[in-house]
PyMOL commands that place a pseudoatom at each C-alpha (Angstrom):
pseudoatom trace, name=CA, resn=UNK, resi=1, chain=A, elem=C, hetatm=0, pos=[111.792, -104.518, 22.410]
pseudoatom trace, name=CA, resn=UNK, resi=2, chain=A, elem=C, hetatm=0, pos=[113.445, -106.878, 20.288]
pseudoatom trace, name=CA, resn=UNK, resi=3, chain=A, elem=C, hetatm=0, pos=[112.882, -106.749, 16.487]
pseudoatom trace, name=CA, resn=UNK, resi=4, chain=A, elem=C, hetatm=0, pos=[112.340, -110.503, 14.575]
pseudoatom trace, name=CA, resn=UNK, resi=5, chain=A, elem=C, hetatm=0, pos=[114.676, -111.770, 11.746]
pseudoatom trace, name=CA, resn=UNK, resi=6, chain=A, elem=C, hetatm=0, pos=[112.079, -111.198, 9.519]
pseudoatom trace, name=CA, resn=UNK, resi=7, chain=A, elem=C, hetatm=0, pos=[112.007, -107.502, 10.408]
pseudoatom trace, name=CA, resn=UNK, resi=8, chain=A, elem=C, hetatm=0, pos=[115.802, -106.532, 9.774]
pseudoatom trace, name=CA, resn=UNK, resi=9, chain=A, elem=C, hetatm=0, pos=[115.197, -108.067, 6.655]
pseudoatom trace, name=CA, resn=UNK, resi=10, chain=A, elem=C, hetatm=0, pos=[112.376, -105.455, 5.611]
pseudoatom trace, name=CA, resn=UNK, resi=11, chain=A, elem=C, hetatm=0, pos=[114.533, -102.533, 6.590]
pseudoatom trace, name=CA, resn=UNK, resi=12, chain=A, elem=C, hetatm=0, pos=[115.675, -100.336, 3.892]
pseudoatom trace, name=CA, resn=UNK, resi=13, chain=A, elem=C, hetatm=0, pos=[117.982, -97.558, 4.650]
pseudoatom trace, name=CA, resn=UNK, resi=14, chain=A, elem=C, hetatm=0, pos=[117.569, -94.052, 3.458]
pseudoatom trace, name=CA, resn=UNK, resi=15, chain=A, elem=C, hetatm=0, pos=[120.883, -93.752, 1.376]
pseudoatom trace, name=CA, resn=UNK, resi=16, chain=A, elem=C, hetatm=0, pos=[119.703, -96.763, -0.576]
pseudoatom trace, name=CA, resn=UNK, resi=17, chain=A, elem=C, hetatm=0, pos=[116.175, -94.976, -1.401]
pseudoatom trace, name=CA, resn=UNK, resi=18, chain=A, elem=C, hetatm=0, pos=[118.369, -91.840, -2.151]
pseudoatom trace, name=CA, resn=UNK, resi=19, chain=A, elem=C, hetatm=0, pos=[120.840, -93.373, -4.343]
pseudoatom trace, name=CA, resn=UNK, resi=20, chain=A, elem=C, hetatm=0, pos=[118.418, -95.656, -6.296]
pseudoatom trace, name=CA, resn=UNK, resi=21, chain=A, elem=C, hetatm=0, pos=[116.489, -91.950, -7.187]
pseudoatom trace, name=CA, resn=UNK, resi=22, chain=A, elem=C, hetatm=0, pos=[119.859, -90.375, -8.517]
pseudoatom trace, name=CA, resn=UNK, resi=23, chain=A, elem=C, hetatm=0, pos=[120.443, -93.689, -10.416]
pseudoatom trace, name=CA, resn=UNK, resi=24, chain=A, elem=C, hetatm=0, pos=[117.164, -93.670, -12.099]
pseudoatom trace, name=CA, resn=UNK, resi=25, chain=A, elem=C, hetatm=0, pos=[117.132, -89.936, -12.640]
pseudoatom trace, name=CA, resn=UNK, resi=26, chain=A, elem=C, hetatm=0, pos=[120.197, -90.233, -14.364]
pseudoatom trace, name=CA, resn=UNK, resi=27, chain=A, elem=C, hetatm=0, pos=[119.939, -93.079, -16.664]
pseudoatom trace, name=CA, resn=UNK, resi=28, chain=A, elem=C, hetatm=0, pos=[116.630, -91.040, -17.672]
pseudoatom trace, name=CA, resn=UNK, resi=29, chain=A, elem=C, hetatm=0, pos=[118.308, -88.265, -18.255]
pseudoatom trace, name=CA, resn=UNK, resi=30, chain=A, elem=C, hetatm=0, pos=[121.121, -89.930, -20.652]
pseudoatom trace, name=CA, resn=UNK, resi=31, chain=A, elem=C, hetatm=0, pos=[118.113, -91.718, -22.717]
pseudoatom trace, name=CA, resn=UNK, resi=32, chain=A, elem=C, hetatm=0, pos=[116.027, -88.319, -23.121]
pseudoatom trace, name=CA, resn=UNK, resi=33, chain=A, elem=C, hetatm=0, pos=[119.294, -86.834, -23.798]
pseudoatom trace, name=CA, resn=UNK, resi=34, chain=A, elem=C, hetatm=0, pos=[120.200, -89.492, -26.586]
pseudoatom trace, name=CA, resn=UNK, resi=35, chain=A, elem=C, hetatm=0, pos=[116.639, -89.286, -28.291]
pseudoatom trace, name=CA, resn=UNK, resi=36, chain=A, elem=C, hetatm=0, pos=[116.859, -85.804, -28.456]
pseudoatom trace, name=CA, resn=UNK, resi=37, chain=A, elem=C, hetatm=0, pos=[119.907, -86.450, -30.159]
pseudoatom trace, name=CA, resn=UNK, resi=38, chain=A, elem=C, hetatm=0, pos=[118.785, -88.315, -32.848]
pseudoatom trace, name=CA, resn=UNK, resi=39, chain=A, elem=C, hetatm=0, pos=[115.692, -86.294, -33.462]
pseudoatom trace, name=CA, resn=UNK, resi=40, chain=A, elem=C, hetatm=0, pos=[117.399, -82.859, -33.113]
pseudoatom trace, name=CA, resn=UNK, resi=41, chain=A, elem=C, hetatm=0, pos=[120.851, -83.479, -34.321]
pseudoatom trace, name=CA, resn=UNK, resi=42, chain=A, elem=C, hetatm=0, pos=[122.679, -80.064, -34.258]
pseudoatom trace, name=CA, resn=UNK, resi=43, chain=A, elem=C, hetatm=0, pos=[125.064, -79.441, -36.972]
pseudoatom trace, name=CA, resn=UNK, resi=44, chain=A, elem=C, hetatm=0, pos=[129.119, -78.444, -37.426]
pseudoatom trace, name=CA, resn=UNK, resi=45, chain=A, elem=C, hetatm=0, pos=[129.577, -75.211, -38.445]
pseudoatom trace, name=CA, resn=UNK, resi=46, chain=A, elem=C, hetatm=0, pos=[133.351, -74.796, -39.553]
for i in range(1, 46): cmd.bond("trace and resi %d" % i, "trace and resi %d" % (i + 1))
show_as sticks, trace
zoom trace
């Protein structure tokens, strides 16, 4: 069984599905984060 060019090309490994999911999760994370910032700021009590 031999597998074409044009089938190693298709191949995706599961680290990169894994590691484009953190990525994503985290860059959503930072922008919820920074709009609940600016629509919640919390103040400085000293």
């Amino acid at each position: 069984m031999e597998i074409r060019e044009n089938e190693l090309c298709t191949i995706t490994g599961g680290a990169i599905k894994i590691a484009g999911w953190l990525i994503g999760g985290g860059i959503f994370t930072l922008v919820v984060g920074i709009i609940d910032g600016f629509l919640r700021p919390l103040t400085c009590h000293k």
